[in-house]
PDBQT receptor file of N, H, CA, C and O in Angstrom, charges set to zero:
ATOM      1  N   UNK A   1     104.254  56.323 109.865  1.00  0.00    +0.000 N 
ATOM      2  CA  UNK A   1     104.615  57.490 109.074  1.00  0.00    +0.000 C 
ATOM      3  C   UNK A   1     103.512  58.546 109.244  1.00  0.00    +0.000 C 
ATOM      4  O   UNK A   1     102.349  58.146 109.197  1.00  0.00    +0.000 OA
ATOM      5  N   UNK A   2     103.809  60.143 109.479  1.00  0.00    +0.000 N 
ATOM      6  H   UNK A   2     104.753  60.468 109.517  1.00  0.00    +0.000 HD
ATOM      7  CA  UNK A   2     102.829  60.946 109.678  1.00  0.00    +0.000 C 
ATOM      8  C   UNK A   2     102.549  61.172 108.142  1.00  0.00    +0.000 C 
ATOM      9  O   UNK A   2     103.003  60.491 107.222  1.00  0.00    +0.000 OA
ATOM     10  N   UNK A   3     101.745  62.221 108.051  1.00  0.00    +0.000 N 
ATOM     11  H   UNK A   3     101.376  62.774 108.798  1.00  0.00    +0.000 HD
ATOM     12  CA  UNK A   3     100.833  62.196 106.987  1.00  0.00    +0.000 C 
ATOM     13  C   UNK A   3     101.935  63.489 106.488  1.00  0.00    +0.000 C 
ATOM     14  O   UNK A   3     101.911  63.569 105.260  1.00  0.00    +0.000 OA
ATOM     15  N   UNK A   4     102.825  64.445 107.080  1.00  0.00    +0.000 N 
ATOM     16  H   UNK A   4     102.844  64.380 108.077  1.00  0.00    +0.000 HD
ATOM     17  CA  UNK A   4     103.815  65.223 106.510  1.00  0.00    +0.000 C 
ATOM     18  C   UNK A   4     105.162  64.524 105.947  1.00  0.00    +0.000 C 
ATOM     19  O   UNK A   4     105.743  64.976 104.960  1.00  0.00    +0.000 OA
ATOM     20  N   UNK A   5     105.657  63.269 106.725  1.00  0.00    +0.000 N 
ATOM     21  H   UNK A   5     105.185  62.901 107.527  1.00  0.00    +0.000 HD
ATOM     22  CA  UNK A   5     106.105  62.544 105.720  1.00  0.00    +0.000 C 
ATOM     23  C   UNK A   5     105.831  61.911 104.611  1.00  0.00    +0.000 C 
ATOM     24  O   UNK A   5     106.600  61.715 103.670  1.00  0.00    +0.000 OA
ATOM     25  N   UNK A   6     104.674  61.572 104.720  1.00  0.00    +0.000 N 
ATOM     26  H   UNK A   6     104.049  61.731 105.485  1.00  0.00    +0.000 HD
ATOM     27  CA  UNK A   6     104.097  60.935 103.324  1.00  0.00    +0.000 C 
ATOM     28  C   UNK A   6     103.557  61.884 102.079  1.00  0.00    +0.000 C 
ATOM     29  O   UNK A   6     103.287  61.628 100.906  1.00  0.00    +0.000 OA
ATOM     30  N   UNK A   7     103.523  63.129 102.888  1.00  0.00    +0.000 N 
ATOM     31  H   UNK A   7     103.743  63.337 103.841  1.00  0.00    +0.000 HD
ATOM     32  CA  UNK A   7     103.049  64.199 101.716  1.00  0.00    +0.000 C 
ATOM     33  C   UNK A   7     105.002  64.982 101.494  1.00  0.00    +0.000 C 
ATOM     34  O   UNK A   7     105.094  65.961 100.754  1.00  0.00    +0.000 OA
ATOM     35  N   UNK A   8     105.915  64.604 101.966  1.00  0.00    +0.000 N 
ATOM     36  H   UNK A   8     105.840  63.809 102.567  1.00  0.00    +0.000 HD
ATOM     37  CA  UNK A   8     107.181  65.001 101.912  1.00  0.00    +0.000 C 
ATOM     38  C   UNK A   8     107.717  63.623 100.872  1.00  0.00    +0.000 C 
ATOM     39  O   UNK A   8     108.166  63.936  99.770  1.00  0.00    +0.000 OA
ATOM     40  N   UNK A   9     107.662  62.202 101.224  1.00  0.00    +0.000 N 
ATOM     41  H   UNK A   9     107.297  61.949 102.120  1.00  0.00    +0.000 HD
ATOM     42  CA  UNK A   9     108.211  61.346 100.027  1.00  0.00    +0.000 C 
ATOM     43  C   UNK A   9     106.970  61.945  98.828  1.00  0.00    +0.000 C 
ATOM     44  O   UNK A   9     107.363  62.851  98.093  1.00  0.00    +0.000 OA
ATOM     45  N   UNK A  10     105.744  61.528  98.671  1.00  0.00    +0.000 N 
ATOM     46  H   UNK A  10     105.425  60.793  99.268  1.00  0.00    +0.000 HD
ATOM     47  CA  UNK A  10     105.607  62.069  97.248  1.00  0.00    +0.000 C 
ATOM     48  C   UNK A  10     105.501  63.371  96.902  1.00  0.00    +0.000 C 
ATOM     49  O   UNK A  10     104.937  63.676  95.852  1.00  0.00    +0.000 OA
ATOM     50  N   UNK A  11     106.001  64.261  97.695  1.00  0.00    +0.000 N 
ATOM     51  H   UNK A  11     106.459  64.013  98.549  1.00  0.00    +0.000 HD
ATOM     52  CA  UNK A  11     107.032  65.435  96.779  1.00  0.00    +0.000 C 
ATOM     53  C   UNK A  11     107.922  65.236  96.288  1.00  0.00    +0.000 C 
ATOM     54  O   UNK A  11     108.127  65.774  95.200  1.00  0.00    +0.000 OA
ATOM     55  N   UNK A  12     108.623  64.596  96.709  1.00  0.00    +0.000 N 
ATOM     56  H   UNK A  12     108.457  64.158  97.593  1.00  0.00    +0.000 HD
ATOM     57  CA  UNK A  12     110.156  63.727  96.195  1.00  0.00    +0.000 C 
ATOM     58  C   UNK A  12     109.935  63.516  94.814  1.00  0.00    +0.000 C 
ATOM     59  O   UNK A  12     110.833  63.570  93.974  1.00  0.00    +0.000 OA
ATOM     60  N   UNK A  13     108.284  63.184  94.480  1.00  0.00    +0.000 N 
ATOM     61  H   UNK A  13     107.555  63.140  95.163  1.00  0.00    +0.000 HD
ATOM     62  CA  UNK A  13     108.240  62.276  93.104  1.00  0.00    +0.000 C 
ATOM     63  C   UNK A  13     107.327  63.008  92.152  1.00  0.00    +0.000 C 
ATOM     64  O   UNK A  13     106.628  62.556  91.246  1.00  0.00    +0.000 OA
ATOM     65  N   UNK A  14     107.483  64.129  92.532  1.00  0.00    +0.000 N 
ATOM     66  H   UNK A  14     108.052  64.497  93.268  1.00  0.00    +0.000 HD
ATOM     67  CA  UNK A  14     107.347  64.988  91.600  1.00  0.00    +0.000 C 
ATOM     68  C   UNK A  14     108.019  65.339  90.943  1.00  0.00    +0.000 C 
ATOM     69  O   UNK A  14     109.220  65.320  91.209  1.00  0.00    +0.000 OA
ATOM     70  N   UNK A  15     107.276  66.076  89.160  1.00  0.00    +0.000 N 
ATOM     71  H   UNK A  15     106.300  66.092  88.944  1.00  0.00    +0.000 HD
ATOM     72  CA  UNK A  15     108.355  66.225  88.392  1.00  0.00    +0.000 C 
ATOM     73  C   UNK A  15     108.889  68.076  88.552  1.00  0.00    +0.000 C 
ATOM     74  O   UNK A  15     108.581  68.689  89.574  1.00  0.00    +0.000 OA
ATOM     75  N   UNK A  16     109.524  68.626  87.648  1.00  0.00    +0.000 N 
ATOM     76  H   UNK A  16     109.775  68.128  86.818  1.00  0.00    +0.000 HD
ATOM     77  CA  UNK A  16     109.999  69.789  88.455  1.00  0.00    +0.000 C 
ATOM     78  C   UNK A  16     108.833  71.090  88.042  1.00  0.00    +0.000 C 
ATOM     79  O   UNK A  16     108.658  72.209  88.524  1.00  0.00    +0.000 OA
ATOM     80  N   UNK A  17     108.240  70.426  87.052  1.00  0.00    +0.000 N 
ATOM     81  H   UNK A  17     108.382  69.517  86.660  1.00  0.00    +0.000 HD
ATOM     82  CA  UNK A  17     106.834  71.143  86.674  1.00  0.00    +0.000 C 
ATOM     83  C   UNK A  17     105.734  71.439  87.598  1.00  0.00    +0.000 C 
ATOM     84  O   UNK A  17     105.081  72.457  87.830  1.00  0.00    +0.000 OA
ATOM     85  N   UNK A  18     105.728  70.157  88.088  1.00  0.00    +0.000 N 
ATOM     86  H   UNK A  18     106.258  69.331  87.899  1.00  0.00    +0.000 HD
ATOM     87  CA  UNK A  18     104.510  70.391  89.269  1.00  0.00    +0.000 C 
ATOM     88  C   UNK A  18     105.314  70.779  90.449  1.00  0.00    +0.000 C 
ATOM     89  O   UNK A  18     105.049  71.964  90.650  1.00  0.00    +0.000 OA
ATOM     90  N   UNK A  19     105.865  70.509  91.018  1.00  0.00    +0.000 N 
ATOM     91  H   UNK A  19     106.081  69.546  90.854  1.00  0.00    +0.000 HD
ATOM     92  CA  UNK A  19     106.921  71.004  91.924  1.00  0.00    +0.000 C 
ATOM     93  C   UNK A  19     106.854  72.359  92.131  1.00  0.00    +0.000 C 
ATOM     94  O   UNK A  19     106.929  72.911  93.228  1.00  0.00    +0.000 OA
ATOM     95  N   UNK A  20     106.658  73.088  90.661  1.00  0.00    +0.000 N 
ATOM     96  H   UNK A  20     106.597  72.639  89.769  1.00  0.00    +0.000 HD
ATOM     97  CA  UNK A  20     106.575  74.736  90.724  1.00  0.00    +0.000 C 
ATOM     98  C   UNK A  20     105.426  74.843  90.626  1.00  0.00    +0.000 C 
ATOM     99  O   UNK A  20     105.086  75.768  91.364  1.00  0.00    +0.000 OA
ATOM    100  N   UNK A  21     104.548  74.402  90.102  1.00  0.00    +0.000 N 
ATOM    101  H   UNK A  21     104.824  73.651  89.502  1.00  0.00    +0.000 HD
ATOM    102  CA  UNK A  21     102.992  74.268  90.270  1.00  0.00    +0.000 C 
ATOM    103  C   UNK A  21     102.762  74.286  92.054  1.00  0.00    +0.000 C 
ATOM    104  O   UNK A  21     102.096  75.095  92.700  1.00  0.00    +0.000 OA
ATOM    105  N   UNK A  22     103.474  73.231  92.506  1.00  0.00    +0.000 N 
ATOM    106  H   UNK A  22     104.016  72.574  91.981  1.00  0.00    +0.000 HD
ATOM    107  CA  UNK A  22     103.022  72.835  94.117  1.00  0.00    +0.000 C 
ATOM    108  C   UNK A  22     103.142  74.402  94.786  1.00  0.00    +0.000 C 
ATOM    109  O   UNK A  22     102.271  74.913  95.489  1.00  0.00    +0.000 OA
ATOM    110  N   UNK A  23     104.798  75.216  94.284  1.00  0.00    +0.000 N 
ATOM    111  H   UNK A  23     105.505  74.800  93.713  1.00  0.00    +0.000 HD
ATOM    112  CA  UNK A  23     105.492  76.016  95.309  1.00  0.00    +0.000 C 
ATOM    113  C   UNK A  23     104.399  77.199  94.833  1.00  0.00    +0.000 C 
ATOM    114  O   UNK A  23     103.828  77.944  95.629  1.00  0.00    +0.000 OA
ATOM    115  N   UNK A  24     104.217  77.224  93.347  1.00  0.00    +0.000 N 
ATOM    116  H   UNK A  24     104.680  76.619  92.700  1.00  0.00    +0.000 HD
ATOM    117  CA  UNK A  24     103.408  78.491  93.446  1.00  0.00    +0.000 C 
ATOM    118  C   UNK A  24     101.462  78.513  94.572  1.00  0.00    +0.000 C 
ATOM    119  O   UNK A  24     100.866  79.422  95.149  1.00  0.00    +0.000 OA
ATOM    120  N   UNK A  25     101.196  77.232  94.397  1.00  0.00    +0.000 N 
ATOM    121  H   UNK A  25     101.680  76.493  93.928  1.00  0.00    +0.000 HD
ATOM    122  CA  UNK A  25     100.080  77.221  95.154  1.00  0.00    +0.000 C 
ATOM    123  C   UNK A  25     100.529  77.787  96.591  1.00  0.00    +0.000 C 
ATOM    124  O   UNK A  25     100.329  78.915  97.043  1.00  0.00    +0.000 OA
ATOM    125  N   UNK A  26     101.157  76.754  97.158  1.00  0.00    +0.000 N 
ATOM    126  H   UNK A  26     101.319  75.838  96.791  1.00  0.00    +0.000 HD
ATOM    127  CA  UNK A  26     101.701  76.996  98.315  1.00  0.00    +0.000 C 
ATOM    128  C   UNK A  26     101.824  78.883  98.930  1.00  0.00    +0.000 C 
ATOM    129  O   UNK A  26     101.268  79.458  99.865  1.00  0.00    +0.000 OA
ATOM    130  N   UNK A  27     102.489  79.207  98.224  1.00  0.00    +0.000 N 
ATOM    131  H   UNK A  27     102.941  78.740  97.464  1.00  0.00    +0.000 HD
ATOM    132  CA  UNK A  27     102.709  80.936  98.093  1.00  0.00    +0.000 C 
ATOM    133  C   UNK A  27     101.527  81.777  97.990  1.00  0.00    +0.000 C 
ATOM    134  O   UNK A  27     101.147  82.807  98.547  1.00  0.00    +0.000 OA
ATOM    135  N   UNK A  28     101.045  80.951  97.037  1.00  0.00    +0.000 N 
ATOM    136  H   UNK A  28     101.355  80.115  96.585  1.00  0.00    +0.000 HD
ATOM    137  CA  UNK A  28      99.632  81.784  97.052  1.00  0.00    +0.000 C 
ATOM    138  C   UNK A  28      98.613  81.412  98.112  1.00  0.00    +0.000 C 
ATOM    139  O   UNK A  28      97.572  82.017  98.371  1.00  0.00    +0.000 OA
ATOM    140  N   UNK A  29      99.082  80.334  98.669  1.00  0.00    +0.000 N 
ATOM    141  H   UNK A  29      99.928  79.843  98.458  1.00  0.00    +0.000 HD
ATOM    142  CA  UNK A  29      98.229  80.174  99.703  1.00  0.00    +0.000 C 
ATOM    143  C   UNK A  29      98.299  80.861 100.843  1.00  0.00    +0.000 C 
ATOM    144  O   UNK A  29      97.306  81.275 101.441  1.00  0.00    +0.000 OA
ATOM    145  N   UNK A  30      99.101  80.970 101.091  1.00  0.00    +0.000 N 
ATOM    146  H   UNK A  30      99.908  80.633 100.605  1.00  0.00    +0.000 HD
ATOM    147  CA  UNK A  30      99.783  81.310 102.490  1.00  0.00    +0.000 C 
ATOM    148  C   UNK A  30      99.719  83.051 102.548  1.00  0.00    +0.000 C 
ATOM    149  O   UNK A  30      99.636  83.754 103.555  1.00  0.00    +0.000 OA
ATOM    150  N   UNK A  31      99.800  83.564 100.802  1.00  0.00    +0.000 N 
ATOM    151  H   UNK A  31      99.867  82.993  99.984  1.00  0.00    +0.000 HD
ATOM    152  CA  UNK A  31      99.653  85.287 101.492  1.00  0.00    +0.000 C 
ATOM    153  C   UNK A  31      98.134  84.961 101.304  1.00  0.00    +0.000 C 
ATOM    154  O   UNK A  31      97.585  85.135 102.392  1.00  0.00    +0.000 OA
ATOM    155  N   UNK A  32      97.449  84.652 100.575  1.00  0.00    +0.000 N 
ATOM    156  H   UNK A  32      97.895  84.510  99.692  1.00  0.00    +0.000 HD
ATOM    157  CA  UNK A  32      96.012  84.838 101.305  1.00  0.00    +0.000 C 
ATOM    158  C   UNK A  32      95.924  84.982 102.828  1.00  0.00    +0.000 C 
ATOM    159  O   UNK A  32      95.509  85.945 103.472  1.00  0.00    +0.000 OA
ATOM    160  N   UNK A  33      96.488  83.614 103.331  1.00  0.00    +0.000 N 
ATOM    161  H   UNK A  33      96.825  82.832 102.807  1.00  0.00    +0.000 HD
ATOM    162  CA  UNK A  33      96.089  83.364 104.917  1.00  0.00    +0.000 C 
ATOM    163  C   UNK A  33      96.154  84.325 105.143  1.00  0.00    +0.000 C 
ATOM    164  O   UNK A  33      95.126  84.992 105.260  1.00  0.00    +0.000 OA
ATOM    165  N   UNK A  34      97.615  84.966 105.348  1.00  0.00    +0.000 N 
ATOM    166  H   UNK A  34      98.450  84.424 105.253  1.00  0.00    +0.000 HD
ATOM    167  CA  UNK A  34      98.258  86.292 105.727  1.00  0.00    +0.000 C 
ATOM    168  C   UNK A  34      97.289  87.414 105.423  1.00  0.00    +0.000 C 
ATOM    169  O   UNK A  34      96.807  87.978 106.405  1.00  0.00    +0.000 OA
ATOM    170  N   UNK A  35      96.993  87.750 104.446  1.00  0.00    +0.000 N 
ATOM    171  H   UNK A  35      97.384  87.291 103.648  1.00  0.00    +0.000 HD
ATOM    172  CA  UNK A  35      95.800  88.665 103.405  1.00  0.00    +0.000 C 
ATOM    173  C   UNK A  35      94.517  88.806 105.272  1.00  0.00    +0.000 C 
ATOM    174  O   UNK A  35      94.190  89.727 106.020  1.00  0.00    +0.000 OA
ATOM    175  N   UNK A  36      94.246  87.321 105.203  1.00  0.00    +0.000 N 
ATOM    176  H   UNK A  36      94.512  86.573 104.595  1.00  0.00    +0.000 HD
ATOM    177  CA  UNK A  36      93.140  86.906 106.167  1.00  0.00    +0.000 C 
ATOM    178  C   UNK A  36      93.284  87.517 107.595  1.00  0.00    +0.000 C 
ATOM    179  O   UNK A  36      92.570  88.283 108.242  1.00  0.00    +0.000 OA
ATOM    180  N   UNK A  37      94.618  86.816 107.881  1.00  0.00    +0.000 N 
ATOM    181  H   UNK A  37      95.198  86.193 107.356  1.00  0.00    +0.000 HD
ATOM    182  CA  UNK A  37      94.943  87.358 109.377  1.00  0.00    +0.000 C 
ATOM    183  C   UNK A  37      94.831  88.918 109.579  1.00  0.00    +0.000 C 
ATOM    184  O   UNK A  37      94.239  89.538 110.462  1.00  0.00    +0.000 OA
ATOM    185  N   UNK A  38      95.650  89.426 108.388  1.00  0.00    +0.000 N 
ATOM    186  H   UNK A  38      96.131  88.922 107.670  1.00  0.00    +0.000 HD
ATOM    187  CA  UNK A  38      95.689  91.277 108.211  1.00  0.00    +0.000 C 
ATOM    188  C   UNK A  38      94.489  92.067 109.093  1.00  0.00    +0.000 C 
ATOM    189  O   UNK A  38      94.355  92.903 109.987  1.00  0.00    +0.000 OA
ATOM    190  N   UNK A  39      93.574  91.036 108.027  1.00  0.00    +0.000 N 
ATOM    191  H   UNK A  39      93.683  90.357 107.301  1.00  0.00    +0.000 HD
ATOM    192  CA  UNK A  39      92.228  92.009 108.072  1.00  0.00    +0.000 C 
ATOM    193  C   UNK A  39      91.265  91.655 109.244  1.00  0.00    +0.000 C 
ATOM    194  O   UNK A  39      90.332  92.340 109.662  1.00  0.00    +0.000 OA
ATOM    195  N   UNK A  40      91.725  90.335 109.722  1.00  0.00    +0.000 N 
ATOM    196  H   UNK A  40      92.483  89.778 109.382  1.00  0.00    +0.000 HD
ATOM    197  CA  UNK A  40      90.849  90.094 111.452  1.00  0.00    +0.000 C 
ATOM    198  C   UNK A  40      92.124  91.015 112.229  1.00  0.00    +0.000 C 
ATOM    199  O   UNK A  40      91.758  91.431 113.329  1.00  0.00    +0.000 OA
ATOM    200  N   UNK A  41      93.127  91.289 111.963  1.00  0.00    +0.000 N 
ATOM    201  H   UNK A  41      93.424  90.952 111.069  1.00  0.00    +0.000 HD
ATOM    202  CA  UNK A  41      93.364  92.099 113.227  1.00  0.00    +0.000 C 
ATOM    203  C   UNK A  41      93.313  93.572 112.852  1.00  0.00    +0.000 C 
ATOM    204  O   UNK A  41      93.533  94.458 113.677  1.00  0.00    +0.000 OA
ATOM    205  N   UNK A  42      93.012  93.803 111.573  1.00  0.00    +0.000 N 
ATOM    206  H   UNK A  42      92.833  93.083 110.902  1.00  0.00    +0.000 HD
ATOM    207  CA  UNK A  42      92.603  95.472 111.633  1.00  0.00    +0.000 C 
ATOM    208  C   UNK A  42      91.294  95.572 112.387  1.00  0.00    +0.000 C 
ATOM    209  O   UNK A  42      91.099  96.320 113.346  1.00  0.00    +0.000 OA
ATOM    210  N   UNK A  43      90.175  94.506 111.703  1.00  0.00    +0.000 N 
ATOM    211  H   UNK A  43      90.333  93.899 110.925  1.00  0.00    +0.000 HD
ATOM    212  CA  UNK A  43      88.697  94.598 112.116  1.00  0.00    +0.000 C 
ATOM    213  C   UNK A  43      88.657  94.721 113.963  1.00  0.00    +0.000 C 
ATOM    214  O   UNK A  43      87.831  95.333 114.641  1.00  0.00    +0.000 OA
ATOM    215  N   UNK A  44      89.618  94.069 114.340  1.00  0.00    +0.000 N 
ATOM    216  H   UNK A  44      90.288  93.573 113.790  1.00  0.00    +0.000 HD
ATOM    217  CA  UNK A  44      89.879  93.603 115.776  1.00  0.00    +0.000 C 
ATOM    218  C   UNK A  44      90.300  95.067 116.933  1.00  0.00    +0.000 C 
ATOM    219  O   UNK A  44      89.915  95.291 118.081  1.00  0.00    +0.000 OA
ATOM    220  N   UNK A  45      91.256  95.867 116.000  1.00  0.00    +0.000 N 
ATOM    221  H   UNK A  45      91.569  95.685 115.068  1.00  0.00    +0.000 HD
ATOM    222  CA  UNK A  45      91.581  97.141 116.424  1.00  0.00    +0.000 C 
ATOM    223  C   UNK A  45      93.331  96.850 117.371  1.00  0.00    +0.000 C 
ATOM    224  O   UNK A  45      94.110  97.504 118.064  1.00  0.00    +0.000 OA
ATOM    225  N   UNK A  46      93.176  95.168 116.694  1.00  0.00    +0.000 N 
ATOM    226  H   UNK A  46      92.543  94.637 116.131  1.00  0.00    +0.000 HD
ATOM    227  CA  UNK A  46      94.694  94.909 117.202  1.00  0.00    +0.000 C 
ATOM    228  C   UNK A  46      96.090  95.683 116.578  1.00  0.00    +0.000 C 
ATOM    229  O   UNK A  46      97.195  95.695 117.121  1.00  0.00    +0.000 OA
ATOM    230  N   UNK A  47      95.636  96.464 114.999  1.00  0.00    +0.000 N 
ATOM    231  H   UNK A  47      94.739  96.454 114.558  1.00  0.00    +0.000 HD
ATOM    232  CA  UNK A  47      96.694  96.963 114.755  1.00  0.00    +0.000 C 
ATOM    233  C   UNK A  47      96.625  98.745 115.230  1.00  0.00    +0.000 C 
ATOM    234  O   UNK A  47      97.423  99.569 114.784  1.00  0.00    +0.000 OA
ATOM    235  N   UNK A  48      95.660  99.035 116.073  1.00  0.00    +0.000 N 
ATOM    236  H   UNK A  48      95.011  98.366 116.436  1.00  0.00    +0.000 HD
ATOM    237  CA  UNK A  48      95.475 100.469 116.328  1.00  0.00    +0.000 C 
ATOM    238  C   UNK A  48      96.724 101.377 116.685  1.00  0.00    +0.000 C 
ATOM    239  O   UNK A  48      97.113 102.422 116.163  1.00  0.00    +0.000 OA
ATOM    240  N   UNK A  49      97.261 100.588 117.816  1.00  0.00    +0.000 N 
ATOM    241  H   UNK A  49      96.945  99.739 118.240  1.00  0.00    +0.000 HD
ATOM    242  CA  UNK A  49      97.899 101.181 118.432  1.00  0.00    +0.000 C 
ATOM    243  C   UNK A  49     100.143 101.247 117.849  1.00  0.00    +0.000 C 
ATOM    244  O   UNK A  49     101.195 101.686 118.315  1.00  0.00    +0.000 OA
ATOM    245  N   UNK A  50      99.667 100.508 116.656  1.00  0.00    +0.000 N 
ATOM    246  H   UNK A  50      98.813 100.152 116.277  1.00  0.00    +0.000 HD
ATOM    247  CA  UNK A  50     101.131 100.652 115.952  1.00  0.00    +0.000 C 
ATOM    248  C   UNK A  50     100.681 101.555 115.010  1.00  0.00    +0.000 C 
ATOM    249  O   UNK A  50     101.555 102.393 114.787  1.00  0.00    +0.000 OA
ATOM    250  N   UNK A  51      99.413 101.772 114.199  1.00  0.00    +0.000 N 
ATOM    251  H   UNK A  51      98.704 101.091 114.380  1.00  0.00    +0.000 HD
ATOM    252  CA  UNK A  51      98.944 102.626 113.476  1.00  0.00    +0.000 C 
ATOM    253  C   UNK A  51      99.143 104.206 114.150  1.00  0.00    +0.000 C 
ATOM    254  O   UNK A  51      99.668 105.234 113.722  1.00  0.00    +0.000 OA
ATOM    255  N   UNK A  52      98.430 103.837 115.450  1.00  0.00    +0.000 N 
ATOM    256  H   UNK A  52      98.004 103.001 115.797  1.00  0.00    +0.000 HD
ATOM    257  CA  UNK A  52      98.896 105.007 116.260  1.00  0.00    +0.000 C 
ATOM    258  C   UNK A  52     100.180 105.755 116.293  1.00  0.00    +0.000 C 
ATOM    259  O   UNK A  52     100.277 106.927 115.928  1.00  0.00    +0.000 OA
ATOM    260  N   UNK A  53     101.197 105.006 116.762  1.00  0.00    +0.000 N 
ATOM    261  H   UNK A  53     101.118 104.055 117.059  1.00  0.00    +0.000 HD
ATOM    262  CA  UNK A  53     102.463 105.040 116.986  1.00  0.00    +0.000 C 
ATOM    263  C   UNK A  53     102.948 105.355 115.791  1.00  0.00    +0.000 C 
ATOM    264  O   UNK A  53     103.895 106.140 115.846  1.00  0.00    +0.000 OA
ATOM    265  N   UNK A  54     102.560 104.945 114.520  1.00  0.00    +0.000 N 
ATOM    266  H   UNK A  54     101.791 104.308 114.475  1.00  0.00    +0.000 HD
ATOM    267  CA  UNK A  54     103.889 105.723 113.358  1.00  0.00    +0.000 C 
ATOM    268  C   UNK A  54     103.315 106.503 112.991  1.00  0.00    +0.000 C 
ATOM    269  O   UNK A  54     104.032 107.238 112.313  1.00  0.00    +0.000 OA
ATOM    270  N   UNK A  55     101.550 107.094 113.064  1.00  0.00    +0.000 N 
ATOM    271  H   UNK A  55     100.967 106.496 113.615  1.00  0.00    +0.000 HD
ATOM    272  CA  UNK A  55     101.121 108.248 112.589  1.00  0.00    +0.000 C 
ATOM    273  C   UNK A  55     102.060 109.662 113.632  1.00  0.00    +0.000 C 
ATOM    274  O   UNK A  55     102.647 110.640 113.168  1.00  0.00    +0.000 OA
ATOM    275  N   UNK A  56     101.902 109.293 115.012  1.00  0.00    +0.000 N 
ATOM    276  H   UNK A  56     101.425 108.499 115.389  1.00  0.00    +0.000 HD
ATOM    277  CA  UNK A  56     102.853 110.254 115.920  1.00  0.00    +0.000 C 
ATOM    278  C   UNK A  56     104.258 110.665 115.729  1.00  0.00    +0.000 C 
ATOM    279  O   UNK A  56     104.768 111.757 115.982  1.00  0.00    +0.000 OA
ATOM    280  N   UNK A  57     104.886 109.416 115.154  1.00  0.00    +0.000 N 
ATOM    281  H   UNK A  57     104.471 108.529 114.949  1.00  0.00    +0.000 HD
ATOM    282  CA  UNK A  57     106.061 109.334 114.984  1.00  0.00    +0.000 C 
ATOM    283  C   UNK A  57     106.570 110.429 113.741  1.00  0.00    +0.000 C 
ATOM    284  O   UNK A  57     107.508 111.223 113.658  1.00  0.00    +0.000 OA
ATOM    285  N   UNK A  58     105.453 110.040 112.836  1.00  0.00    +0.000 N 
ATOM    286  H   UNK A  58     104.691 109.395 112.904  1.00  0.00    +0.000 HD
ATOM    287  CA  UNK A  58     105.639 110.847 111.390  1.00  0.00    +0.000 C 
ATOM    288  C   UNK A  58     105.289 112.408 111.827  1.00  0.00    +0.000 C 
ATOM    289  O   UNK A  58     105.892 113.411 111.446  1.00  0.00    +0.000 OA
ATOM    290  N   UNK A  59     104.152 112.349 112.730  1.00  0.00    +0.000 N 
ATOM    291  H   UNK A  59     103.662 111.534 113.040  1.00  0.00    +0.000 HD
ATOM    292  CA  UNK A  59     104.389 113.896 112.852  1.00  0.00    +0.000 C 
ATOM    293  C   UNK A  59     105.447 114.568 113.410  1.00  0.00    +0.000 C 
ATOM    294  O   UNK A  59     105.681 115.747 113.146  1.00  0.00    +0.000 OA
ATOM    295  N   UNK A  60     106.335 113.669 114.429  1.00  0.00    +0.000 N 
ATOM    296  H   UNK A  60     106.145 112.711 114.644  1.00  0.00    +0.000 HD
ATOM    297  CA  UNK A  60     107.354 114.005 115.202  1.00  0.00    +0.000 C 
ATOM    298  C   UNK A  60     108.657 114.637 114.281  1.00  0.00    +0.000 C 
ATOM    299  O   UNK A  60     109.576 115.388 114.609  1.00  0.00    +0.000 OA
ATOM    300  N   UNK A  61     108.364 114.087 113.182  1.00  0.00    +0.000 N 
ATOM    301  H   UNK A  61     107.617 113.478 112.916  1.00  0.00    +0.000 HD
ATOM    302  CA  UNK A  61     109.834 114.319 111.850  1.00  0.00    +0.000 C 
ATOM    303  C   UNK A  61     110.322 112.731 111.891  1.00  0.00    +0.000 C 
ATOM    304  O   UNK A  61     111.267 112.426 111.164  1.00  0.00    +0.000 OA
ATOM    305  N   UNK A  62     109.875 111.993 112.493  1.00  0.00    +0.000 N 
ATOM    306  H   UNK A  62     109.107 112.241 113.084  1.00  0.00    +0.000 HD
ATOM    307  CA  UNK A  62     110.771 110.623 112.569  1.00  0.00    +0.000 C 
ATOM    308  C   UNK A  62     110.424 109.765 111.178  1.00  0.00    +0.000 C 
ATOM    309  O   UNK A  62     110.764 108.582 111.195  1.00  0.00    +0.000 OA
ATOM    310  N   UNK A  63     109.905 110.171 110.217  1.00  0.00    +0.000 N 
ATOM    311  H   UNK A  63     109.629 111.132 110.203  1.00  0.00    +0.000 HD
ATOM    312  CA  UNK A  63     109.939 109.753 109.107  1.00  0.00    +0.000 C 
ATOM    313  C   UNK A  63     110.068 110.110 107.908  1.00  0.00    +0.000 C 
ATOM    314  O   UNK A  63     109.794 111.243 107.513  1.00  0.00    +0.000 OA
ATOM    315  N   UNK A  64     110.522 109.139 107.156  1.00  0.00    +0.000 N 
ATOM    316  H   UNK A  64     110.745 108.219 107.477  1.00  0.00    +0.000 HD
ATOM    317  CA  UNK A  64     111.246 110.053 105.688  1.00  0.00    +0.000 C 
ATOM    318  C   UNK A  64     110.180 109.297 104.588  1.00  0.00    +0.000 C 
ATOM    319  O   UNK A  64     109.686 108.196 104.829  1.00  0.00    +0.000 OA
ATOM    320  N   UNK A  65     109.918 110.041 103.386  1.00  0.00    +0.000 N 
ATOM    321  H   UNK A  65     110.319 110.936 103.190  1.00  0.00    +0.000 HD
ATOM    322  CA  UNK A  65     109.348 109.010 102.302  1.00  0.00    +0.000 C 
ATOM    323  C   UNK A  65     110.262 108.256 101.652  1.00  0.00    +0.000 C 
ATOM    324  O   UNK A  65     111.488 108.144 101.647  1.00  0.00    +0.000 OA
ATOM    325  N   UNK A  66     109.186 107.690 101.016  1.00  0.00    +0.000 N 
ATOM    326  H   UNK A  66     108.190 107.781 101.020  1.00  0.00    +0.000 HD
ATOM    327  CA  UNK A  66     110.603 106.258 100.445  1.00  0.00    +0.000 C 
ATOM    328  C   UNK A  66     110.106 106.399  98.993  1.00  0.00    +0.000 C 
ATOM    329  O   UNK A  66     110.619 105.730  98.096  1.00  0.00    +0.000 OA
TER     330      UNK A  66
C-alpha cells in the first residue's frame, strides 16, 4: 500500500468535522504554495512579458474595466 492510499483509507475515517478541518488546511495550503510560486516567477521576470503584453494591449483599447 502507498502511503496516498493509506493517507486516503484514514480519510475515510474521519469524522465530517475534521474532514472540513482537513479540506480547509488543504486550501490553505495550496494558495500559499501558489502565493509562493507567484512571487518566484515575478522575482524571476518570468511574468514580464504577459505583464508586457496586457499593459500594450490596454493601451491599444483592447481592454475594458470590470
Amino acid at each position: 500500500m502507498t502511503k496516498l492510499e493509506a493517507l486516503e483509507e484514514e480519510i475515510k475515517k474521519l469524522s465530517p468535522e475534521e474532514l472540513a478541518k482537513l479540506r480547509d488546511w488543504l486550501l490553505e495550503s495550496d494558495a500559499q504554495e501558489w502565493d509562493r510560486e507567484l512571487e518566484r516567477d515575478a522575482a524571476t521576470g518570468k511574468l514580464d512579458k504577459l505583464f508586457e503584453k496586457s499593459v500594450a494591449d490596454h493601451r491599444a483599447g483592447k481592454s475594458r474595466e470590470i
